[in-house]
Each structure stands twice: as structure tokens, then as C-alpha cells.
KEKE-3310 file (N, C-alpha, C; in steps of 0.2 Angstrom, whole numbers, plus 5000, padded with zeros to 4 digits):
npx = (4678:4671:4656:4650:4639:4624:4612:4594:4580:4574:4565:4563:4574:4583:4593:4595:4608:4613:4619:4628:4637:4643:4655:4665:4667:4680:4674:4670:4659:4647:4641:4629:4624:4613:4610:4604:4611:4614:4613:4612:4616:4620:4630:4643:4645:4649:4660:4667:4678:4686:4681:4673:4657:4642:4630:4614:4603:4614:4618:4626:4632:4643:4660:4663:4676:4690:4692:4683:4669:4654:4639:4625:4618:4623:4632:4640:4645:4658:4675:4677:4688:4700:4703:4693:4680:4665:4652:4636:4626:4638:4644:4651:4661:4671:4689:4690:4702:4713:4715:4704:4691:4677:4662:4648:4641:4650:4658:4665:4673:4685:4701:4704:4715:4726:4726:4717:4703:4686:4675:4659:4654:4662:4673:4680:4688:4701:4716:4719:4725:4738:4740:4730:4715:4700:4688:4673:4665:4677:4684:4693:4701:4702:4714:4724:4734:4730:4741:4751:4749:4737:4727:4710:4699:4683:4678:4690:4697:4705:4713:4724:4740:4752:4746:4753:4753:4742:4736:4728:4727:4739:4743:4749:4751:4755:4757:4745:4739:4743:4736:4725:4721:4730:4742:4758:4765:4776:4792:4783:4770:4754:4746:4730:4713:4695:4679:4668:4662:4659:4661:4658:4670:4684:4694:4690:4682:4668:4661:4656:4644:4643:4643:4649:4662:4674:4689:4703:4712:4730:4732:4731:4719:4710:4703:4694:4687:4686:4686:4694:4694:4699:4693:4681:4669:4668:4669:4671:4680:4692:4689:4695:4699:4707:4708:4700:4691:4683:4667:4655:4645:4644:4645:4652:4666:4683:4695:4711:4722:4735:4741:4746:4755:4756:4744:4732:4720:4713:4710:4698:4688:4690:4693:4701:4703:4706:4715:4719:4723:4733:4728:4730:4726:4711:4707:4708:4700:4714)
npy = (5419:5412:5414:5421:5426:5433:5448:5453:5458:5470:5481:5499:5503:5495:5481:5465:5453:5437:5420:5408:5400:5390:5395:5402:5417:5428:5430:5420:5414:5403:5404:5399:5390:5400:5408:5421:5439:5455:5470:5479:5494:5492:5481:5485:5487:5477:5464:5451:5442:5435:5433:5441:5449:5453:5457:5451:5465:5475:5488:5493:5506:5508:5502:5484:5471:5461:5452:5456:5459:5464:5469:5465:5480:5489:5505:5506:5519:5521:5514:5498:5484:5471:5463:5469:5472:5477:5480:5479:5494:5502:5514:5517:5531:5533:5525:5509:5496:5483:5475:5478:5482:5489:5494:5495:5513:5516:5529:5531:5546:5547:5536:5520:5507:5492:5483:5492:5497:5503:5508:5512:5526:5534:5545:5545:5556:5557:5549:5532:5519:5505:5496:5504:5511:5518:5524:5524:5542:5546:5555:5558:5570:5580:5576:5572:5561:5543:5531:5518:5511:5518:5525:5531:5540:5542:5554:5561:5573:5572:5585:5588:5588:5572:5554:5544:5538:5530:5546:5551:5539:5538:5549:5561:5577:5585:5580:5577:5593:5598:5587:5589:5605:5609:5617:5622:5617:5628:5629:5620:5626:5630:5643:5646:5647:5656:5658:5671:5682:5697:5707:5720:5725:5730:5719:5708:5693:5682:5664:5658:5649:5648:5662:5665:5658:5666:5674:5682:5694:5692:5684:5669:5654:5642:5626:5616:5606:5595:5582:5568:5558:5553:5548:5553:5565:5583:5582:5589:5603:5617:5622:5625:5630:5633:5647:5645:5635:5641:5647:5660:5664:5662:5669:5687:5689:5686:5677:5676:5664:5655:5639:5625:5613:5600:5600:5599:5588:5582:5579:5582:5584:5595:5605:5606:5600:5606:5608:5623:5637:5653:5667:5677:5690:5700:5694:5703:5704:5707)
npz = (4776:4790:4797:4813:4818:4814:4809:4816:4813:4824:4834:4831:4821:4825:4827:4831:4838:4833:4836:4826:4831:4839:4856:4866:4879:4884:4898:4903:4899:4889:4872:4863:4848:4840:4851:4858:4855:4864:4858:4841:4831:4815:4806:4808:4820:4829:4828:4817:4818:4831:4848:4851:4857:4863:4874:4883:4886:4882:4871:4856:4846:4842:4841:4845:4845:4842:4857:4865:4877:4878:4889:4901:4904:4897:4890:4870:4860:4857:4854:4858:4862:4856:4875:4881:4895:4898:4907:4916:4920:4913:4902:4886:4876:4872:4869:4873:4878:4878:4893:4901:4915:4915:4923:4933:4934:4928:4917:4901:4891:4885:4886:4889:4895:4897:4912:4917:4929:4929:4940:4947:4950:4942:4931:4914:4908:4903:4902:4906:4911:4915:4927:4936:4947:4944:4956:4965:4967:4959:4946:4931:4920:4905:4894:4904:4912:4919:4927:4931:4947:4952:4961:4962:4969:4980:4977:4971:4959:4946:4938:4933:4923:4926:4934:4946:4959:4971:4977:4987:4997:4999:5006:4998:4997:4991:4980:4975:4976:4964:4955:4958:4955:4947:4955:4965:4978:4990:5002:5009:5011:5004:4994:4997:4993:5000:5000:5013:5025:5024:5042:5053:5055:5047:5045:5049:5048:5046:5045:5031:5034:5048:5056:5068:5067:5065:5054:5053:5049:5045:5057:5063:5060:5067:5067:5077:5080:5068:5055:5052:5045:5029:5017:5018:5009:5010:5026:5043:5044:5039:5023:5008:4992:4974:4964:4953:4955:4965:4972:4965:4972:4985:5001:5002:5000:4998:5003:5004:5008:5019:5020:5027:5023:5032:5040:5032:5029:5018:5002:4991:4977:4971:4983:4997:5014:5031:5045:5051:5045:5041:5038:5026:5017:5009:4994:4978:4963:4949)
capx = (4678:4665:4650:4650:4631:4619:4608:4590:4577:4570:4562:4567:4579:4588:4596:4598:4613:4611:4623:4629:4641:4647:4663:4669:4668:4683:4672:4668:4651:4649:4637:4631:4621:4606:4608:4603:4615:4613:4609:4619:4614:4623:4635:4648:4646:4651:4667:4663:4682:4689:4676:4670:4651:4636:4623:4611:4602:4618:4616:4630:4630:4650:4663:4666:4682:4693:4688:4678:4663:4649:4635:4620:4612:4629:4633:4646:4644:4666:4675:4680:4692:4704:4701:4690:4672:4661:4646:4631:4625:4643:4643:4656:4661:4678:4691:4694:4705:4720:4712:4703:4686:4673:4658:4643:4637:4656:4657:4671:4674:4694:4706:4704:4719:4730:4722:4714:4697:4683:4669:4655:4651:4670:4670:4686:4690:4706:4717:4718:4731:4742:4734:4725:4708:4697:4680:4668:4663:4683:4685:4698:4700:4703:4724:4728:4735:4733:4742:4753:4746:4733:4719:4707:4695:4680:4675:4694:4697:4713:4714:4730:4745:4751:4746:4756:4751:4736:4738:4724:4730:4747:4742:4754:4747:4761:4755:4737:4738:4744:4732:4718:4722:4738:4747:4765:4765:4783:4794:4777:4765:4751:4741:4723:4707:4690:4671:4666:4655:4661:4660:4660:4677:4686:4700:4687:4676:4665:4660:4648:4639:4645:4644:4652:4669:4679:4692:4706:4718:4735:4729:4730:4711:4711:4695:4700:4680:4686:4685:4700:4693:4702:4689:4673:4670:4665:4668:4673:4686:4692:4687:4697:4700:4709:4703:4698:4685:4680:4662:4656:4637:4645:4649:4653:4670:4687:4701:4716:4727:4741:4742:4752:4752:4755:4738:4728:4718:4711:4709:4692:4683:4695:4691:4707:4699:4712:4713:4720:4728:4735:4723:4733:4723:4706:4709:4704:4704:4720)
capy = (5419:5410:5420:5420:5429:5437:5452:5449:5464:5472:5489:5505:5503:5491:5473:5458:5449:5430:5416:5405:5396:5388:5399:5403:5423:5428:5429:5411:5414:5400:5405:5394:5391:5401:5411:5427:5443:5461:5475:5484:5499:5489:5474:5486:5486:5469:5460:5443:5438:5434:5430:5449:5448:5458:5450:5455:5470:5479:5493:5495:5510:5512:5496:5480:5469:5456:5447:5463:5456:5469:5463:5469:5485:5494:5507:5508:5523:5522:5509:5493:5481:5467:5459:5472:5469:5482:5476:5485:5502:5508:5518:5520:5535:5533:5519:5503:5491:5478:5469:5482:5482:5495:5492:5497:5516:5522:5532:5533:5547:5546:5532:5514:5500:5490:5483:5497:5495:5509:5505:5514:5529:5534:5546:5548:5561:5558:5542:5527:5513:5501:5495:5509:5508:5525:5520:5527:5546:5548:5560:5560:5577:5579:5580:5570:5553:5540:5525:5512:5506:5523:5522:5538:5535:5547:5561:5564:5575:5574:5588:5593:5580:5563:5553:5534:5533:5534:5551:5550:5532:5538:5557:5564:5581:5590:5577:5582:5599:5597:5586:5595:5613:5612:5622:5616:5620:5631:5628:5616:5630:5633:5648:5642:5654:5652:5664:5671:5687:5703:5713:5729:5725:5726:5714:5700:5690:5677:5660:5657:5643:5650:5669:5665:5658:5671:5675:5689:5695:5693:5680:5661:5651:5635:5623:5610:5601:5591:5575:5567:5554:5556:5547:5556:5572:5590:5582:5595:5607:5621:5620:5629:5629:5638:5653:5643:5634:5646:5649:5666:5666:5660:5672:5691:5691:5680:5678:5673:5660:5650:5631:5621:5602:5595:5604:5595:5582:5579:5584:5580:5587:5603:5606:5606:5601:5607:5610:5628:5642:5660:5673:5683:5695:5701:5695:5706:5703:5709)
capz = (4784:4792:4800:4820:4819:4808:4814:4815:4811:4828:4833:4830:4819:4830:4826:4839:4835:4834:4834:4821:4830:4846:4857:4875:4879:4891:4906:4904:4898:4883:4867:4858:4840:4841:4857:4855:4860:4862:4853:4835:4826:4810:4806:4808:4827:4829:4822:4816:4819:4839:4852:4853:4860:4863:4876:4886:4885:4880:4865:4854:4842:4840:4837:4847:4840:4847:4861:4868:4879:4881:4892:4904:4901:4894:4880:4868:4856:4856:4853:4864:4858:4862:4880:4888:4898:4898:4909:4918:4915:4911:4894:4884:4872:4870:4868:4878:4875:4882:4900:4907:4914:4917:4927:4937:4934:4926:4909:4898:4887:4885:4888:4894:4892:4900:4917:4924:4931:4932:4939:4954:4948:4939:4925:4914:4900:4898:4899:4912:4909:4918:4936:4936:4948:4948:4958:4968:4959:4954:4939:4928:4916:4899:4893:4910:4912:4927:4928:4937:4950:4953:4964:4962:4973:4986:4974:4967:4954:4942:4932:4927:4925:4927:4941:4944:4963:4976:4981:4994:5002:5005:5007:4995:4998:4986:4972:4977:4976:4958:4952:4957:4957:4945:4960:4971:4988:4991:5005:5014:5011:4998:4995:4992:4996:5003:5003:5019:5023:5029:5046:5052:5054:5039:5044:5052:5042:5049:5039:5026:5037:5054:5059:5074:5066:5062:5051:5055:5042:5047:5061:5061:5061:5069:5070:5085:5079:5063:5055:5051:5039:5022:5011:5018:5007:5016:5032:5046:5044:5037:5020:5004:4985:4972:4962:4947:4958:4971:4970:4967:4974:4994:5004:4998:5000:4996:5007:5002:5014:5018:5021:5028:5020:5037:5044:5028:5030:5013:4995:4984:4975:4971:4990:5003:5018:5035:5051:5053:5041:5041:5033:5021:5014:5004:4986:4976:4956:4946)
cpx = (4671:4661:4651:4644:4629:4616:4600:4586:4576:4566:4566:4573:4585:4589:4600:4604:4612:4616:4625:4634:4642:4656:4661:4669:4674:4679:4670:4663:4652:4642:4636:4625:4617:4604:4608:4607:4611:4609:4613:4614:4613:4627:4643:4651:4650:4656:4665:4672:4683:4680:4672:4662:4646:4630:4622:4604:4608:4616:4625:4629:4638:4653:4664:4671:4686:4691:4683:4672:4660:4643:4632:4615:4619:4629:4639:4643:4655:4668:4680:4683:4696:4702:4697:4682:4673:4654:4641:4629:4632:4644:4652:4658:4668:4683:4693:4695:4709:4715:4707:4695:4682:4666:4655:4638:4644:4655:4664:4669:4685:4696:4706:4708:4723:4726:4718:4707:4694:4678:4664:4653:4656:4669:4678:4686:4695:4709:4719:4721:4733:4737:4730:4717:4706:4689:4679:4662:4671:4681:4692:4698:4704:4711:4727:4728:4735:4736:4748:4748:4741:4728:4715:4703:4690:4680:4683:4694:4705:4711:4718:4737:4744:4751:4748:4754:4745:4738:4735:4727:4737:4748:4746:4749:4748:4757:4747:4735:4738:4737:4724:4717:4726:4744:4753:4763:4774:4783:4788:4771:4761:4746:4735:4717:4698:4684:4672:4662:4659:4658:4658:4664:4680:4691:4697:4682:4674:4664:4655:4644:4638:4646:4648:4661:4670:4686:4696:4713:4724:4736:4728:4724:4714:4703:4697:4690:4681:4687:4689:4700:4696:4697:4681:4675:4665:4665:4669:4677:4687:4692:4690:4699:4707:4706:4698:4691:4681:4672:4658:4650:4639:4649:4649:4661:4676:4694:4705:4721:4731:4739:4747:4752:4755:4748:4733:4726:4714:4711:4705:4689:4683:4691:4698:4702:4706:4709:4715:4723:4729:4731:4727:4732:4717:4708:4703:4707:4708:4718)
cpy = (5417:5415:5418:5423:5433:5442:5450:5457:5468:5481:5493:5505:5500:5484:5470:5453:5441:5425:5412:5400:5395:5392:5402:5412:5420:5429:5423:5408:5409:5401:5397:5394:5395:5404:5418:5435:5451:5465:5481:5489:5496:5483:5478:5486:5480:5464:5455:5440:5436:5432:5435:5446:5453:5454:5455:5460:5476:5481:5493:5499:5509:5504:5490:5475:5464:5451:5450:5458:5464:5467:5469:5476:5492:5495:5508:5513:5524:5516:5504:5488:5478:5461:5462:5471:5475:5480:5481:5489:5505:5509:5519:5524:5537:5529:5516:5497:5487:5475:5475:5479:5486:5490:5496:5502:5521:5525:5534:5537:5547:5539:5527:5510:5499:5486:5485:5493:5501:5505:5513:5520:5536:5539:5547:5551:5561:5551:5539:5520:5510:5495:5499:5507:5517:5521:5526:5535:5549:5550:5561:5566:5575:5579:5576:5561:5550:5533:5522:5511:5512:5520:5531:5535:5543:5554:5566:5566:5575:5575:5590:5585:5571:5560:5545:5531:5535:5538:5551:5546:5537:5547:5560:5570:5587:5588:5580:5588:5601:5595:5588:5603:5615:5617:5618:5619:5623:5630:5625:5618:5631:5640:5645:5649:5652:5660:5664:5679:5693:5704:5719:5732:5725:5721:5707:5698:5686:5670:5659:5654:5643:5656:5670:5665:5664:5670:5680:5689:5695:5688:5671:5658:5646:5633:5614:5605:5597:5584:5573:5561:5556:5556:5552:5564:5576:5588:5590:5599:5612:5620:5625:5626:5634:5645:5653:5640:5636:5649:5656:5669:5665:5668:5682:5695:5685:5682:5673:5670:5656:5643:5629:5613:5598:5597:5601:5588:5578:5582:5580:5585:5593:5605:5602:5607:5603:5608:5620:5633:5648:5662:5677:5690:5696:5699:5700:5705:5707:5708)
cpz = (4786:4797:4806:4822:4813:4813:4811:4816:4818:4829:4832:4827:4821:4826:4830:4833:4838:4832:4832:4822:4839:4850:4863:4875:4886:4897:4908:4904:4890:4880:4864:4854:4841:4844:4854:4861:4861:4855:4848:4830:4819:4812:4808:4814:4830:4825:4821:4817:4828:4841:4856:4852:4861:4867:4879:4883:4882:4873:4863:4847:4838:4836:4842:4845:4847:4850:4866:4871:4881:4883:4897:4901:4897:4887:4878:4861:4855:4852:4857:4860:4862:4868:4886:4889:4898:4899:4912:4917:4913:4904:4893:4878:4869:4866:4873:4876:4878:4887:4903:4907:4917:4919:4930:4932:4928:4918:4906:4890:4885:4881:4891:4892:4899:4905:4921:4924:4935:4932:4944:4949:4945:4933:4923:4908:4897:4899:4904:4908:4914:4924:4938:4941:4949:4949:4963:4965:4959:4946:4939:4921:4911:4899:4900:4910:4919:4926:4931:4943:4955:4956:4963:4963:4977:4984:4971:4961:4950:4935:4929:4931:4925:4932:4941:4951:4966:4981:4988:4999:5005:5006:5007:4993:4992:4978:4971:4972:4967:4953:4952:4955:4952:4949:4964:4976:4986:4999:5012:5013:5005:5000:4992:4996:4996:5004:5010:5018:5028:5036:5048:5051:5049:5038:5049:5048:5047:5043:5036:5030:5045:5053:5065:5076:5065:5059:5052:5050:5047:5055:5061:5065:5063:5072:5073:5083:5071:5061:5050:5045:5033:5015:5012:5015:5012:5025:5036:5045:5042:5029:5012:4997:4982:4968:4956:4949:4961:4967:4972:4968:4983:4995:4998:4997:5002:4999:5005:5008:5013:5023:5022:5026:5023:5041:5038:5031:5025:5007:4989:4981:4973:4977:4993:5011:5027:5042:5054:5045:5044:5036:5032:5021:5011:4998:4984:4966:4953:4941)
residu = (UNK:UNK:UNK:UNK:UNK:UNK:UNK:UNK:UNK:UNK:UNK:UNK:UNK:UNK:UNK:UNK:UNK:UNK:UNK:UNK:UNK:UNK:UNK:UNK:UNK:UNK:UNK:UNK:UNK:UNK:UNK:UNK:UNK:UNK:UNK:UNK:UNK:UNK:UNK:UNK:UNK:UNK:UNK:UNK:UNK:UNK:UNK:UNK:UNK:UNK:UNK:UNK:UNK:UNK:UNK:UNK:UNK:UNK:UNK:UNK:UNK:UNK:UNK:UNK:UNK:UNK:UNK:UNK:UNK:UNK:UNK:UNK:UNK:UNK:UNK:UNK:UNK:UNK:UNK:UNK:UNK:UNK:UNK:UNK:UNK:UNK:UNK:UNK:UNK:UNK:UNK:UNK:UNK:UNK:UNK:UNK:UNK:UNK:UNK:UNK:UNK:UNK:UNK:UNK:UNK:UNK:UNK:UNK:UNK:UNK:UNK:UNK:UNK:UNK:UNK:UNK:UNK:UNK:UNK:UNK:UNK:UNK:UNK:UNK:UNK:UNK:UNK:UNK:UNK:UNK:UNK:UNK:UNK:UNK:UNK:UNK:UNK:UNK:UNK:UNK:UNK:UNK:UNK:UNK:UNK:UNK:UNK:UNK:UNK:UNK:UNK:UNK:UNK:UNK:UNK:UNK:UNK:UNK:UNK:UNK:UNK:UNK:UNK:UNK:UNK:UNK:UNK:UNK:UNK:UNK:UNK:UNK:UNK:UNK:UNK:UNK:UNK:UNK:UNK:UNK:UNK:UNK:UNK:UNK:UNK:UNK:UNK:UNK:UNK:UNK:UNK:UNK:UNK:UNK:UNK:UNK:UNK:UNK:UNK:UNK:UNK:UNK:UNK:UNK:UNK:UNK:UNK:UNK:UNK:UNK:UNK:UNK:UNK:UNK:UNK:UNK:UNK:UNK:UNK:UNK:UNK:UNK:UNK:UNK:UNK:UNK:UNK:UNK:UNK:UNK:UNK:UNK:UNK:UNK:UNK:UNK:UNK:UNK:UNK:UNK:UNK:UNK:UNK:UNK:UNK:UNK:UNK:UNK:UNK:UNK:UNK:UNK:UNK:UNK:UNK:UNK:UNK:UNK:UNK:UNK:UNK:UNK:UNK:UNK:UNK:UNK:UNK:UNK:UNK:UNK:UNK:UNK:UNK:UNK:UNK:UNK:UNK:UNK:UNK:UNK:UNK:UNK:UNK:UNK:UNK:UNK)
# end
């Protein structure tokens, strides 16, 4: 098999790959004899068959193969294969492979194939296929799949499940609820729960960040000053989680409530942001 590079000694126990031969990367960048690429642990990093690459500054510790282009300042400690970019600072610790391309700040430990495309500051643990796009700080969680033509996007979390559309874009609240939370909504309504600070009263609460709101068990809250953007997170609203999130330093006290998923206005960040619910009850743990 003819040689497509050699490595060349550098610091720290690093090796500059170096080319030995003229060839087209898929992005339509052309090598040629003598150009000097990236950065290999070893020879094992770098295939010497397809028109797999290593430029730039890019570090590779793991495996490149195919027609793989890794380039800029990007790590692969995984391995990338196939027909996928991997350019900028995005790191990769998983696999990527088929068309896809990762970008900017994104980090894969998971799953990358098919089309998708992570980029901004994206992270995914578990697996990302078809048309797939997760940007901005989109998180995908370990055991969960997103693909067809998925957009995760403005600080969404999917942790539990399969996700095939953009839940946010088309404010499928049900699917949401799901992949954040693992909970359904029954007959429109979720139970979701939320810190606040006692009273003297024992059946009014005020808010963590307002004393003034109030909270009344058995009573329906409404906050008429919210921001109805979908993509901005913690904008105005009423502001609730579940009880695997709920944090246990807010507030000295956890009220359990009901939702209506036509009174939602968003879901990031396992955060349900609304306009009003019904106060339940004190949860108290069982």
C-alpha cells in the first residue's frame, strides 16, 4: 500500500504528520507533497488508506479513518471515521462517522452519524443521527437517541428517550415534558414542583426571589409580567422543575403543583417556565 504520510518527531512525545503524496480532503481543501498536517500520538491515529486528514493544529490521540478531516484546534481522543469534519475547538471522545459535522466549542462523548450537525457549545452523551442539528448549549444524555430531522437547541436537555422532532420549534410540550423530566402530562396537566420560603401562614408561601409573590395551597398563582420567548432561558415566569432537579439549598420549602401544557411557555434546562398553576400541596419526602 502506498504511504499517504509519515510522522515526523516533535515535542512532548508528539508526531507532525507529513505528506507524501498529492489528494483532495472532502472539504476541498487540496494537500499536497510535503504539507505538513496535525498532530498524532502514533501511526495508529491516522489511516494511511482514504483521504482521512489531520491539519492544522488539531491533536489526535484516538483514531481517524476514511475520508475523516480533522482540522483547527480540534481533539479526537474517540474515533472519527468515514465522511465526518471535525473542525475548531470541538473535542471528540466518542464516535463520529457517515456525513456529520461537529464544530465550534461542541464535545462528543456518545454518538455521531448520519448528517447531524453539533456545533456552538452542544454536548452529547448519547447518540445523534439522521438530520439531526443540536446547537447552541443543547445537551443530549447518556442511553437517549435524537434523530430525524431534530433540532435541540437554547439550553435543552434530553434525558430520557427518543427524540425525532424539534420539540421547542413546534412546542410539543407533552414530548418536552418527557424528554426532560421523563414525566407525561395526564388528561393536559403535569405535576411539576418548585422551592419557595414559608410564612407564618402555613398554607402561603412567598417566592425565593420575591416575598411579595405569594403562593396559596389549594389556590391558583398567576404571574400576568412574563416573557413569552421560547428560546430565551429563565426568562419571566413561573418557573418549575421535577423532583430529581429541584434544588435543595432555594428556598426552605417545596410545593408541589399542577400545570396546564397550554399555560407553558417553554422547557430548558429541566426548567418549565409558565404562566400560572394550581398549588397542590407541601411535598413532603415519602
Amino acid at each position: 500500500m502506498e504511504q499517504k504520510y509519515e510522522l515526523i518527531k516533535g515535542t512532548y512525545s508528539l508526531y507532525r504528520v507529513k505528506a507524501l503524496k498529492d489528494f483532495t480532503l472532502i472539504t476541498g481543501e487540496t494537500i499536497k507533497k510535503g504539507d505538513f498536517g496535525g498532530f498524532v500520538k502514533s501511526e495508529d491515529c491516522l489511516g494511511q488508506e482514504g483521504n482521512c486528514w489531520i491539519m492544522d493544529d488539531a491533536y489526535v490521540e484516538g483514531e481517524v479513518s476514511g475520508n475523516a478531516v480533522v482540522k483547527d484546534f480540534a481533539i479526537v481522543n474517540g474515533h472519527v471515521s468515514e465522511n465526518a469534519v471535525v473542525k475548531d475547538h470541538a473535542a471528540v471522545y466518542g464516535d463520529v462517522f457517515g456525513d456529520p459535522i461537529i464544530k465550534d466549542y461542541a464535545k462528543i462523548y456518545g454518538s455521531v452519524s448520519g448528517n447531524a450537525i453539533i456545533k456552538d457549545f452542544a454536548k452529547v452523551y448519547g447518540d445523534v443521527c439522521g438530520n439531526a442539528i443540536v446547537k447552541d448549549d443543547g445537551f443530549v444524555g447518556t442511553n437517549t437517541i435524537v434523530t430525524g430531522n431534530t433540532v435541540v437547541q437554547a439550553f435543552q436537555r434530553i434525558n430520557y428517550g427518543t427524540v425525532t422532532t424539534d420539540l421547542l420549534g413546534t412546542k410539543d410540550w407533552a414530548g418536552a415534558l418527557y424528554a426532560e423530566f421523563g414525566v407525561f402530562p395526564k388528561d393536559g396537566k403535569v405535576t411539576l414542583y418548585k422551592n419557595v420560603r414559608s410564612t407564618d401562614n402555613p398554607n402561603v408561601f412567598g417566592s425565593v426571589y420575591n416575598r411579595k409573590f405569594i403562593y396559596e395551597i389549594g389556590k391558583e398563582t398567576i404571574e400576568t409580567d412574563v416573557d413569552e420567548d421560547i428560546i430565551k432561558w429563565r426568562g419571566k415566569g413561573l418557573h418549575f422543575t421535577s423532583l430529581k432537579f429541584i434544588d435543595p439549598w432555594e428556598g426552605n420549602t417545596i410545593l408541589e403543583c399542577e400545570v396546564d401544557l397550554k399555560d407553558i411557555i417553554t422547557i430548558q434546562y429541566s426548567v418549565v417556565r409558565t404562566r400560572k398553576c394550581k398549588v397542590i400541596r407541601v411535598y413532603k419526602e415519602e
